[in-house]
DOSE-561136 format. One record per residue (C-alpha): x, y, z. Coordinates in steps of 0.02 Angstrom, whole numbers, padded with zeros to 5 digits, always signed. Layout:
XYZ ...
***
This chain:
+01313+04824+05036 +01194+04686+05037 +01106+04575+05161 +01165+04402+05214 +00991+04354+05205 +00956+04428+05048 +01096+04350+04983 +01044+04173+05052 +00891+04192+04956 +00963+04257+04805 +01082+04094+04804 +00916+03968+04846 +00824+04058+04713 +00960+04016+04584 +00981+03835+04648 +00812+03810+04619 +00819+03874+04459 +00951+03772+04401 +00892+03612+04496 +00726+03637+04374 +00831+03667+04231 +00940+03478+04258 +00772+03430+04304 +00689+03473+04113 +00841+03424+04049 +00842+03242+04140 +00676+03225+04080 +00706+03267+03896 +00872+03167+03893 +00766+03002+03948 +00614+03023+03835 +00741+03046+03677 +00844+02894+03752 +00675+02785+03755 +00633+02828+03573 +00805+02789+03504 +00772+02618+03582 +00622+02609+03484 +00620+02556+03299 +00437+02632+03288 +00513+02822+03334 +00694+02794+03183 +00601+02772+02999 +00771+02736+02940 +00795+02598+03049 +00651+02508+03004 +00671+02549+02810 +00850+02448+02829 +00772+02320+02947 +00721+02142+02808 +00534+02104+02797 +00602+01923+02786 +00590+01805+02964 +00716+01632+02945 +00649+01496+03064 +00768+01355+03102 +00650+01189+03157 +00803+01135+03293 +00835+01264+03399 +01003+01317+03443 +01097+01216+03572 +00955+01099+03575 +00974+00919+03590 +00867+00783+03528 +00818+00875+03359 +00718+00772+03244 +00806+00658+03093 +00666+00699+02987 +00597+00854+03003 +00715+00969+03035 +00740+01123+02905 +00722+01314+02873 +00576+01397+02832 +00533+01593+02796 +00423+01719+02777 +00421+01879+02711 +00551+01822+02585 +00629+01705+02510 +00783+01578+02553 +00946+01641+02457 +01075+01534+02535 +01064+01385+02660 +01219+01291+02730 +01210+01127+02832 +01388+01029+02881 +01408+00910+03024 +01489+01016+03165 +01671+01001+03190 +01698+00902+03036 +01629+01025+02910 +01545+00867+02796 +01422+00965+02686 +01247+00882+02699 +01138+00910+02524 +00980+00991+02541 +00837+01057+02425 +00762+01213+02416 +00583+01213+02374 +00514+01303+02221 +00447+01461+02294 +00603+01487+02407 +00507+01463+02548 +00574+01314+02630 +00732+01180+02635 +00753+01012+02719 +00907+00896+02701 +00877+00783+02554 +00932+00601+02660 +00872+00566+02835 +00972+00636+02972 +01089+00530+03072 +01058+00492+03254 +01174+00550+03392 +01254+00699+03266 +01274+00869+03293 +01263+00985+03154 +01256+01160+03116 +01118+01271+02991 +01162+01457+02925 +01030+01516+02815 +00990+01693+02724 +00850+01757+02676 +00801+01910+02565 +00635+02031+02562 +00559+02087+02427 +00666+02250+02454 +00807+02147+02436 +00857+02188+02641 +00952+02008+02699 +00908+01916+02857 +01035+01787+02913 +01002+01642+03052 +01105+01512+03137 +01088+01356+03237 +01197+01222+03322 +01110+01076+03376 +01120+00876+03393 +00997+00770+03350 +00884+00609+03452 +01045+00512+03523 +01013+00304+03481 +01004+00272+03683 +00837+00337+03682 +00760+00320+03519 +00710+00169+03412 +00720+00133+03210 +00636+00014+03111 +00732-00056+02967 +00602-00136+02852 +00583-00240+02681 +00549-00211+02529 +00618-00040+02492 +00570+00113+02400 +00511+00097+02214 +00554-00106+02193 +00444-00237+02130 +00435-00400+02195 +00312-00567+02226 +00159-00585+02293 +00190-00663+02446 +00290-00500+02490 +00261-00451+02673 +00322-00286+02747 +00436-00338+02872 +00490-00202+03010 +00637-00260+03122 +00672-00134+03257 +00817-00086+03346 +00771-00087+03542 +00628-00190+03631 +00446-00133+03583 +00323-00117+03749 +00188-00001+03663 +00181-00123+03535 -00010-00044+03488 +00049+00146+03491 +00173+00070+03360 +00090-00015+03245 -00043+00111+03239 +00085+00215+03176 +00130+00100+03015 -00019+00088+02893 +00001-00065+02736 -00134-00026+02611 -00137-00074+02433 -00231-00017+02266 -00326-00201+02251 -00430-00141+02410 -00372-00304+02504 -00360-00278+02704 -00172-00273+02765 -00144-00342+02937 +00006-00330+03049 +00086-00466+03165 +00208-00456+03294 +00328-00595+03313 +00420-00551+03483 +00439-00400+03549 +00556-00318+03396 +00489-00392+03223 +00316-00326+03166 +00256-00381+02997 +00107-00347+02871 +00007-00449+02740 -00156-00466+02677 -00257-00650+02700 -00191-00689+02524 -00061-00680+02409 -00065-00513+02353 -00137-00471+02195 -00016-00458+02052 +00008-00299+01968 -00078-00199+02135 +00020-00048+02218 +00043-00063+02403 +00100+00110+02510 +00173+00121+02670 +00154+00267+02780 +00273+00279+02928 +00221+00400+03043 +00343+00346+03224 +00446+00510+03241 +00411+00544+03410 +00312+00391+03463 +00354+00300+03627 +00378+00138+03586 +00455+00087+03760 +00505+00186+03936 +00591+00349+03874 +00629+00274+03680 +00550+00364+03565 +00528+00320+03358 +00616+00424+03243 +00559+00376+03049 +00428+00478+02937 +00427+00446+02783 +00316+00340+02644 +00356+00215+02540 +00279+00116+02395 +00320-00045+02308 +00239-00135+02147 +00181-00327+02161 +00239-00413+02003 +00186-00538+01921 +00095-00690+02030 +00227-00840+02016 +00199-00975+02132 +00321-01151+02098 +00290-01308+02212 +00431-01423+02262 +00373-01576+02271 +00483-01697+02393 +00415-01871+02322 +00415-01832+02135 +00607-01726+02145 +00534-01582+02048 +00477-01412+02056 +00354-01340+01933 +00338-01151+01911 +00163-01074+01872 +00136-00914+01856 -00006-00806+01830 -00106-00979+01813 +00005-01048+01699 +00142-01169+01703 +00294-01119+01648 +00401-01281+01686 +00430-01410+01771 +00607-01450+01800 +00696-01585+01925 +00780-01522+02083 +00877-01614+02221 +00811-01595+02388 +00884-01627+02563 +00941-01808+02618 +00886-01903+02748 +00998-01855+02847 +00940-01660+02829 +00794-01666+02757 +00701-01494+02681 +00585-01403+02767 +00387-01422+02720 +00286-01252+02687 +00283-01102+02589 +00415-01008+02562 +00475-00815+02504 +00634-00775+02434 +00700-00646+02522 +00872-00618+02424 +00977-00658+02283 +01146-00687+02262 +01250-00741+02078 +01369-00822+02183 +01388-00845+02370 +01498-00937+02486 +01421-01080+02600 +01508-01169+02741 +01411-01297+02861 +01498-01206+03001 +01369-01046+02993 +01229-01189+03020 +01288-01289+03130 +01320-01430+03033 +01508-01447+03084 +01657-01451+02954 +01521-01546+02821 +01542-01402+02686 +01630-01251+02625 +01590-01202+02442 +01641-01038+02402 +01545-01023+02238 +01387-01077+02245 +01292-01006+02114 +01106-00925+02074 +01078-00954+02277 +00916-00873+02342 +00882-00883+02527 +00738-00956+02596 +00740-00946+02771 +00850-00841+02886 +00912-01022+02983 +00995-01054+02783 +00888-01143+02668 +00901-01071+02504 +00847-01157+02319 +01012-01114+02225 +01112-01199+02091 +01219-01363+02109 +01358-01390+02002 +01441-01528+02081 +01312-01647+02087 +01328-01748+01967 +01510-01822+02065 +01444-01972+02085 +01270-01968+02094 +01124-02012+02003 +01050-01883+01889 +00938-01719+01948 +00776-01789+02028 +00808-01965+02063 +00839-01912+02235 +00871-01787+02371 +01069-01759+02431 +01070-01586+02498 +01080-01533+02664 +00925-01471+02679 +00914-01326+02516 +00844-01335+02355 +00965-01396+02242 +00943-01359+02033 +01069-01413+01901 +01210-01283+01848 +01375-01249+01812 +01524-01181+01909 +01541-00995+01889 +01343-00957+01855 +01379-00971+01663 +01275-01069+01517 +01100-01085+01501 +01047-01188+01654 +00908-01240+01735 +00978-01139+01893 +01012-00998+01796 +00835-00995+01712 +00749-01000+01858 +00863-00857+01938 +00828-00746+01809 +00632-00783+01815 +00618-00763+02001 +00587-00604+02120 +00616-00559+02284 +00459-00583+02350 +00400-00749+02254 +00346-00903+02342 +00424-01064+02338 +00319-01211+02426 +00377-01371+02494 +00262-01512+02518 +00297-01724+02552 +00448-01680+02643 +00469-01808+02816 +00523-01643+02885 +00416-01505+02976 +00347-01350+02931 +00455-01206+02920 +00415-01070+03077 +00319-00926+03020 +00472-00805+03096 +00604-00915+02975 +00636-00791+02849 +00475-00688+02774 +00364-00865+02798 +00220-00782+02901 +00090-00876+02765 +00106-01030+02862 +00017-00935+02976 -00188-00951+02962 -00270-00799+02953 -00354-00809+03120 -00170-00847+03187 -00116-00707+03083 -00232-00577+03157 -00233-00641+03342 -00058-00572+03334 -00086-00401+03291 -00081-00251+03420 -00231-00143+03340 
***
């Protein structure tokens, strides 16, 4: 028969032992649970685990990504497969992939106020895939700023060419801005920018510039303040040639215009001027666009009911108020031959005929002229065209020129 006590003790004895027992076997159970979390303590895991590490520039759900710099990048591996739409609407946006697999960007600048989506994969040199994803929207217009600017990518044009930047919202930090836009060019001349206002900031050197020189523009606002909470958005560079030098000088008194260029006259040929009544602005000039044929109606000037010719051919504008040297075919109704007098209402007029055809004076001088060339006025009883008319900043002195600049 045995004890009660004994028995008590018997019964502890094997409590304890089996308390130690869960104990060692708690113990064991979390040190194998802490390895399994651990890719160090499973060699398989790592061995199916890609060397290769995607990194999407915008973050996902971020707002206010960049329009210029956002892409995928990776190490460890190289890009196999990389898949940008605009979210919800599933537009594919083109991209490149570089050389070496390493990196792609969207080939066309971003739009403003979008959201897209990026899925990318990637593969190691084991060939293990990596994959990555990202939703975001980029810099909404409300607080950011673009420049659009003249002349563009890869054109030529005149020498009297400036770089014209006209931006969206009001420019405070006009210096952190324009320190952000460098003009140079390969003829070593000094580039100089000038603000007109508080939105139009243009560039030019004291002179013409020198035909046949390069001139690059480096853009460099992504992320600039340019005002209270608006920030710039553009990076990018872009170059333009400078043609020929072609210079041709209207001359009010005489009723002609002769064309030199590179030294040389080419012609002189007669031209019809404005009347007294509107007479043609004095000063020099740039064409700043070309048209075969263009409509013109007094109305847009504020000249009343006057005019409304819906063909006017070889027109190239002068100044943004709408002076323009451009072909006149109905001129002759009337009136006295080209250059015994000015009728116009305040352009350039040269003979031609109605629907741009035949070999014209109007014509010939379209096809010899660039954007970009200067046209001068002089002996006009009219003043001289503002500096902010159009691309006209040369009637500017240099001292005038540079007093305007924020750097």
């Amino acid at each position: 028969m045995t004890r009660p006590d004994i028995a008590a003790r018997r019964g502890l004895g094997a409590c304890a032992a089996l308390m130690v027992g869960a104990l060692a076997l708690t113990g064991c159970g979390g040190n194998a649970s802490a390895k399994s979390n651990d890719s160090k303590g499973d060699p398989d895991r790592a061995a199916r685990t890609s060397a290769a590490k995607i990194a999407i520039s915008a973050k996902d759900g971020s707002t206010g990504a960049s329009i210029n710099t956002t892409g995928v990048r990776v190490s460890g591996g190289r890009l196999t497969v990389v898949k940008m739409t605009v979210a919800g609407s599933g537009q594919a946006v083109d991209g490149t992939l570089s050389a070496d697999g390493g990196t792609w960007k969207p080939k066309e600048q971003l739009e403003r106020g979008t959201k897209y989506e990026i899925s990318a994969t990637a593969k190691d040199s084991k060939g293990l895939t990596a994959a990555a994803n990202s939703i975001f929207t980029t810099v909404n217009s409300s607080n950011s700023f673009i420049g659009t600017y003249t002349p563009d990518d890869g054109t030529t044009v005149g020498v009297g060419m400036p770089v014209s930047f006209t931006f969206d919202k009001a420019i405070s930090d006009k210096k952190a801005v324009q320190s952000h836009i460098t003009v140079t060019s390969s003829s070593g001349q000094q580039v100089v920018g000038h603000w007109f206002g508080a939105q139009r900031l243009d560039f030019r050197p004291q002179e013409y510039w020198k035909a046949g020189s390069k001139v690059t523009m480096k853009i460099d606002l992504d992320g600039v303040q340019g005002a209270n909470g608006v920030y710039g958005v553009q990076k990018k560079t872009v170059t333009f040639t400078v043609g020929r030098a072609q210079v041709s000088t209207v001359d009010v008194n005489t009723q002609t215009m002769t064309v030199v260029r590179d030294g040389a006259t080419l012609k002189s040929v007669p031209v019809s001027t404005g009347s007294p009544q509107h007479t043609t602005y004095n000063g020099q000039m740039v064409i700043s666009e070309k048209f075969t044929q263009t409509r013109m109606n007094s109305q847009t000037v504020g000249l009343g009911g006057e005019y409304d010719i819906p063909d006017v051919p070889h027109a190239m504008r002068l100044t943004q108020s709408g002076t323009f040297i451009h072909g006149n075919y109905w001129y002759n109704k009337g009136n006295p031959p080209f250059g015994r007098e000015g009728t116009s209402h305040g352009c350039v007029g040269l003979a031609d005929a109605q629907g741009a055809q035949g070999a014209t004076t109007a014509k010939w001088f379209y096809d010899n002229s660039l954007i970009g060339d200067v046209v001068i006025v002089k002996n006009s009883p009219d003043k001289t065209v503002q500096p902010d008319n159009g691309l006209n900043g040369w009637n500017l002195s240099w001292n005038e020129w540079t007093a305007g600049s924020a750097v």
